[in-house]
C-alpha positions, 0 to 999 in steps of 0.5 A: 948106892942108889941113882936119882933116876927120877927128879921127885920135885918134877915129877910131882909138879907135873902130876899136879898139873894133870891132877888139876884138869880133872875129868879132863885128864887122859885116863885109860891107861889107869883106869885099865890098871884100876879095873884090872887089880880090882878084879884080881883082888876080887878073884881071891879067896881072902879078905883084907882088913887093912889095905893100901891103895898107892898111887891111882891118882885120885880117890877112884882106885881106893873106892875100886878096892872097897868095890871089890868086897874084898878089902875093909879099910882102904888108906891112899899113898899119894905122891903130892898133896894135889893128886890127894886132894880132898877126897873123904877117905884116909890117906897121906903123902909119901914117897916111895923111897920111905914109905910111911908103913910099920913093920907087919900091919897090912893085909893088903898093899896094892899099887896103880902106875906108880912104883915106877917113879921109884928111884929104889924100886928093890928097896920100895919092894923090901918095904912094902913086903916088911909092911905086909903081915904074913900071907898078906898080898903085894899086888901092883901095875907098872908101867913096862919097858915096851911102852913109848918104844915107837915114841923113844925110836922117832926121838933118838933118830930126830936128835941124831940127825939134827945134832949128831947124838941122843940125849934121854927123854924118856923114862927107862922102864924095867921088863917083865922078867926083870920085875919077877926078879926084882920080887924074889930079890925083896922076899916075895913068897909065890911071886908072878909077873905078867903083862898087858900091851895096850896099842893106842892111836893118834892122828900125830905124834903131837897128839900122842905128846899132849896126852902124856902131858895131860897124864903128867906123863912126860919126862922127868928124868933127874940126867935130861938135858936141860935145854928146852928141845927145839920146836925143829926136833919135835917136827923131825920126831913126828914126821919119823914117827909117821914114817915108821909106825904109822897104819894105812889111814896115816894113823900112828901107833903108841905102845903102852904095856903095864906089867901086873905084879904079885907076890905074897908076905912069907908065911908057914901055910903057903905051898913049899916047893919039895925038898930036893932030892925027894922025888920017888918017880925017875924022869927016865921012867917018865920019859920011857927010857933007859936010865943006863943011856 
């Protein structure tokens, strides 16, 4: 049984919202994803007829992916109509837990912070591995567990303290090892997951917080607690933030890791791990010792 995690009509309100600020919207966070895919794609040795550019949040992660020369046809997966918008390249709306793919007809399904809205992360990743041709290429940026955990710190202790307990009010993230599982588990041949902690500072908390609603960012857990937090917990929040994470010059630190994946679509050319039991070399040999001890 999968759990709503995520509130879907939320979520997409809110990317609306930022999409709509346009080169006003935060964008460092993607655009270091974007770049950051687009160079490993263009480090590989293949080419890719048919590609899949999902999430990015406007048309510049797909053109990234035509920039690599790498990638032939690119089509967008977005999460709303507004973040599509009207760009002049090929592209629909799509949710992660039924994405629109058949079965083996890309070469390619590359994804930028988007994967992590999914409610059924293991079963999006099934999807996205039945979709690829053989030996075709998964390669994602999500947002890791370590990000916002200065934010989640303040916020806990603020809400404990005024109210005697905690309510979620940021998203759970899953960890690098996790998501290296998470490839296997879907059936992803050569499967890597690696990361990238990127440190941000603010002048206040609330600068912090006004970035992630212009990312269209902020909460949307489906469990949150429905009542609009008090403008008392946010101030407790910010002066415990200040308390704990903040450098000399009275700047604080907001933690963002993105975890980058990539796995392959089985197929009969890729390297095999060797048949147990088919080693010719003893490890004690190896090792210079006696294999009786």
């Amino acid at each position: 049984m999968v759990t709503n995690v995520t509130d879907k009509a939320l979520m997409r309100r809110r990317l609306a919202r930022a999409a709509r600020l346009g080169d006003q919207r935060p964008d460092f966070l993607m655009a270091r994803a974007v770049d950051d895919l687009a160079e490993r794609i263009g480090a590989t040795e293949r080419r890719f007829a048919t590609a899949v550019a999902h999430g990015g949040q406007s048309a510049a992660f797909a053109q990234a992916l035509l920039a690599s020369s790498k990638v032939g046809a690119v089509h967008r997966l977005e999460a709303s109509h507004a973040v599509l918008g009207g760009a002049d390249m090929s592209g629909a709306v799509a949710d992660e837990e039924a994405l629109p793919l058949r079965a083996a007809s890309l070469d390619l399904f590359a994804s930028a912070l988007a994967l992590h809205w999914a409610n059924d992360l293991p079963g999006a990743l099934i999807q996205i591995r039945q979709a690829l041709k053989p030996d075709g290429l998964f390669l994602a940026a999500m947002i890791g567990g370590e990000t916002l955990a200065e934010l989640r710190e303040a916020l806990v202790a603020a809400e404990t303290e005024l109210r005697g307990g905690a309510s979620p009010r940021v998203m759970p993230t899953a960890d690098t090892r996790d998501l290296g599982a998470l490839l296997q588990r879907a059936g992803f041949a050569l499967p890597v997951a690696d990361r990238d902690l990127v440190i941000v500072r603010y002048g206040s908390a609330f600068d912090l917080l006004r970035d992630l609603r212009a990312m269209g960012a902020t909460s949307a857990l489906s469990e949150r607690n429905r009542q609009p937090p008090s403008r008392r917990l946010f101030l407790r929040a910010a002066e415990i933030y200040a308390e704990r994470f903040s450098d000399a010059d009275g700047r604080i630190r907001a933690s963002f890791e993105i975890v980058f994946l990539s796995g392959w679509a089985p197929h009969e050319s890729q390297q095999q791990p060797a048949r147990r039991g088919s080693g010719q070399v003893s490890l004690a040999a190896i090792l210079g010792k006696d294999e009786r001890t």
